[in-house]
C-alpha positions as CSV (number, residue, x, y, z in Angstrom):
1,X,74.0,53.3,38.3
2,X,70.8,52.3,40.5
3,X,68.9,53.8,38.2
4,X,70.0,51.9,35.3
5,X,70.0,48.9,37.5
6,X,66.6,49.2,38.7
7,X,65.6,49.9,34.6
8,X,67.3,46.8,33.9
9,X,65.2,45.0,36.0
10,X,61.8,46.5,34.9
11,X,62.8,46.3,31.1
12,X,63.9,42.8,31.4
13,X,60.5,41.6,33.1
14,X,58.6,43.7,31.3
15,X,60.1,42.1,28.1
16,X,60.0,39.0,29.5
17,X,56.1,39.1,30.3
18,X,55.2,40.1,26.9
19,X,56.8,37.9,24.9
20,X,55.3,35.1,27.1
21,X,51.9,36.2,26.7
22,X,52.7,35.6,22.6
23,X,54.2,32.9,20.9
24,X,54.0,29.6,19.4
25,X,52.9,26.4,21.1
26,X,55.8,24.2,22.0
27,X,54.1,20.9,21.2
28,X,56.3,20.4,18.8
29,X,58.8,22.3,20.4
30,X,63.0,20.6,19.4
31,X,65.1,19.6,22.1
32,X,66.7,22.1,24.4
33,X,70.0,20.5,22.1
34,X,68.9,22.0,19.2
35,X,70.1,24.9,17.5
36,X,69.4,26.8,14.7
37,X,72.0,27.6,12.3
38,X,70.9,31.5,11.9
39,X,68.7,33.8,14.5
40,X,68.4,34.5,18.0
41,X,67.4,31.6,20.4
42,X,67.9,30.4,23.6
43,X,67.7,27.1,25.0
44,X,68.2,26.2,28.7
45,X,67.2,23.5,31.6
46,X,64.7,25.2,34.2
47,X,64.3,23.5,37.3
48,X,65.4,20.0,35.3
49,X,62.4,20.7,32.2
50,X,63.8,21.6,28.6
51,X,63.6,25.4,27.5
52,X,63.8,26.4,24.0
53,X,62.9,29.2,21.7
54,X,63.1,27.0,18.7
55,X,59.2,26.2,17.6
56,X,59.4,23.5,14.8
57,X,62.6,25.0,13.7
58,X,61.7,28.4,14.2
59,X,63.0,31.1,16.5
60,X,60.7,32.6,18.7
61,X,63.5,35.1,20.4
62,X,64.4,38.9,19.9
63,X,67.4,40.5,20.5
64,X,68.0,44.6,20.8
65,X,71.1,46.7,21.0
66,X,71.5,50.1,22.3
67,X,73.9,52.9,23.8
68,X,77.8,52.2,23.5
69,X,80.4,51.9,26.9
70,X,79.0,51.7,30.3
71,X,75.5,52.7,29.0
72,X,75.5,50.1,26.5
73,X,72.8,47.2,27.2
74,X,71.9,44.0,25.4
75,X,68.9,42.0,25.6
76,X,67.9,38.4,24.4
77,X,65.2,36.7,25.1
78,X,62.7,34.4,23.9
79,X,59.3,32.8,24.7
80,X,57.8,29.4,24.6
81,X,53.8,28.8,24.8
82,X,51.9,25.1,25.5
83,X,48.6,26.0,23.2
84,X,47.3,23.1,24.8
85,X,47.7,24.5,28.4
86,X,47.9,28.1,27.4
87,X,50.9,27.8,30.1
88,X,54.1,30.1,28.7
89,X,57.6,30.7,30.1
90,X,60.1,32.7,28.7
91,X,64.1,33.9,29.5
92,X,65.2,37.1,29.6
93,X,68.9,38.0,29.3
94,X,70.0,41.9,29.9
95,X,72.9,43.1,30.1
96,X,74.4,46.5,30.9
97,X,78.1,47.9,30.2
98,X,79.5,44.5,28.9
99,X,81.3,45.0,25.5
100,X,83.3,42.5,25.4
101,X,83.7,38.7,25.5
102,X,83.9,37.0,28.9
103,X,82.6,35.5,32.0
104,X,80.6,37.8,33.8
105,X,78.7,37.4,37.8
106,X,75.2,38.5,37.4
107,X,73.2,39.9,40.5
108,X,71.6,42.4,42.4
109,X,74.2,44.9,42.7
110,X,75.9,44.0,38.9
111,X,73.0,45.7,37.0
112,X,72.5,42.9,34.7
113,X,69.7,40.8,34.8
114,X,69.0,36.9,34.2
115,X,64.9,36.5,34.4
116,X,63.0,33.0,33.6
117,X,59.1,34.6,33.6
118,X,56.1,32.1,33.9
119,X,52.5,32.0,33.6
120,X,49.4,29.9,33.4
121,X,45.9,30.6,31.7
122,X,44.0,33.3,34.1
123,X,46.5,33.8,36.4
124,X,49.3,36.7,37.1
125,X,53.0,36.2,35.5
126,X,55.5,35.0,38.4
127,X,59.3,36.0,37.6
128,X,62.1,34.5,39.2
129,X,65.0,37.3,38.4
130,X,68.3,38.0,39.6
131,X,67.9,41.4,40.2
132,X,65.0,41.6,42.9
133,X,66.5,40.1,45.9
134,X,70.5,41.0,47.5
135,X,71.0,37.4,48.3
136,X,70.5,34.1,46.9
137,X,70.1,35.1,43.5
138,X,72.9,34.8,41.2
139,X,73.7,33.7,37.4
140,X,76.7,33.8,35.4
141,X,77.0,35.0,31.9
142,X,79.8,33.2,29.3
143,X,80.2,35.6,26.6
144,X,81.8,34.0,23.5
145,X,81.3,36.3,21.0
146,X,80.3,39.7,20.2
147,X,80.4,42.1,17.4
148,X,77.8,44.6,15.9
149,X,75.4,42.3,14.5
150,X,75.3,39.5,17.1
151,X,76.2,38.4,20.5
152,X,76.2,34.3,21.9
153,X,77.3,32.6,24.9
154,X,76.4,30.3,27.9
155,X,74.2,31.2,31.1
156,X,72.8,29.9,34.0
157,X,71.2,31.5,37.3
158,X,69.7,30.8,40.7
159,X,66.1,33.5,39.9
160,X,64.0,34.5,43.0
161,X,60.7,35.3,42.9
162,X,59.9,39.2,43.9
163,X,59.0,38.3,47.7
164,X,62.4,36.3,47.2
165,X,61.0,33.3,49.0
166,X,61.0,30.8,45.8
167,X,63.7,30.1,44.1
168,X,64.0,28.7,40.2
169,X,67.0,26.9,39.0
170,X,68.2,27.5,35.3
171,X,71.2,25.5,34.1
172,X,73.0,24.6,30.4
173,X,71.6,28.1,28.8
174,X,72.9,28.6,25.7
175,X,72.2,31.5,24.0
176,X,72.6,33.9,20.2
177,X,71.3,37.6,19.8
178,X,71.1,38.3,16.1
179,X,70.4,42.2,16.4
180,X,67.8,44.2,14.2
């Protein structure tokens, strides 16, 4: 289970990091309230500034499937980029062995993975995750629905950088996975 844990992890900032290095520019970007009717988004409050997937109406998220039972994981996430700034953020959700609606603790030893993931013009990505550090980072997962062709729910986390020294704040995360 480490090992899936610790692949969790990687995949989820991994994921995370290159969908914020592409993307649309969120000049334009709706309000954190708005949801589309179809598709994968995710929309959130980081550290009291409005996250959201949704580009002029458009989803700029990704969501995957794979294995079944314990094995199974899920991952949505999503990217947001400032053209102006060439600053991006993005949210990664991973889950592992959750098949089934429900409220679920997310941290270092549950082998699911909350990750906001930020970065700036010429400078290295900075992840807050909950799955680097064994204390102080924490999320909860509200899964409302989920069948074979989508998942949707409610999040929020406490991320810590990787030296676990900085911590990021993400609140009001709503989320769909429309899988592929």
């Amino acid at each position: 289970m480490k090992t899936i844990k610790r692949l969790s992890v990687v995949f989820a900032l991994i994921v995370a990091a290159t969908i914020s290095s592409c993307g649309g520019s969120n000049d334009d970007a709706a309000p954190a309230a708005s949801i589309p009717a179809n598709g994968t988004y995710i929309n959130a409050t980081a550290d009291g500034a409005a996250f959201t997937t949704v580009i002029m109406g458009q989803s700029a998220g990704v969501a995957l499937r794979s294995g079944t039972g314990a094995n199974s994981v899920i991952q949505v996430s999503g990217s947001s980029v400032n053209l102006a700034t060439f600053a991006s953020t993005s949210i990664a959700i991973n889950l592992v062995g959750i098949n089934a609606p429900g409220t679920y603790n997310v941290g270092y030893s549950s082998g699911s993975v909350l990750a906001y993931v930020t970065s700036a013009q010429g400078t290295s990505a900075i992840a807050y995750s909950t799955g680097l550090c064994s204390t102080g980072a924490t999320g909860t997962v509200t899964i409302s629905t989920l069948t074979t062709a989508k998942i949707e729910g409610t999040f929020s986390f406490s991320g810590k950088n990787d030296g676990c020294t900085v911590t990021k704040s993400v609140t009001a995360g709503q989320f769909r996975g429309v899988f592929n």
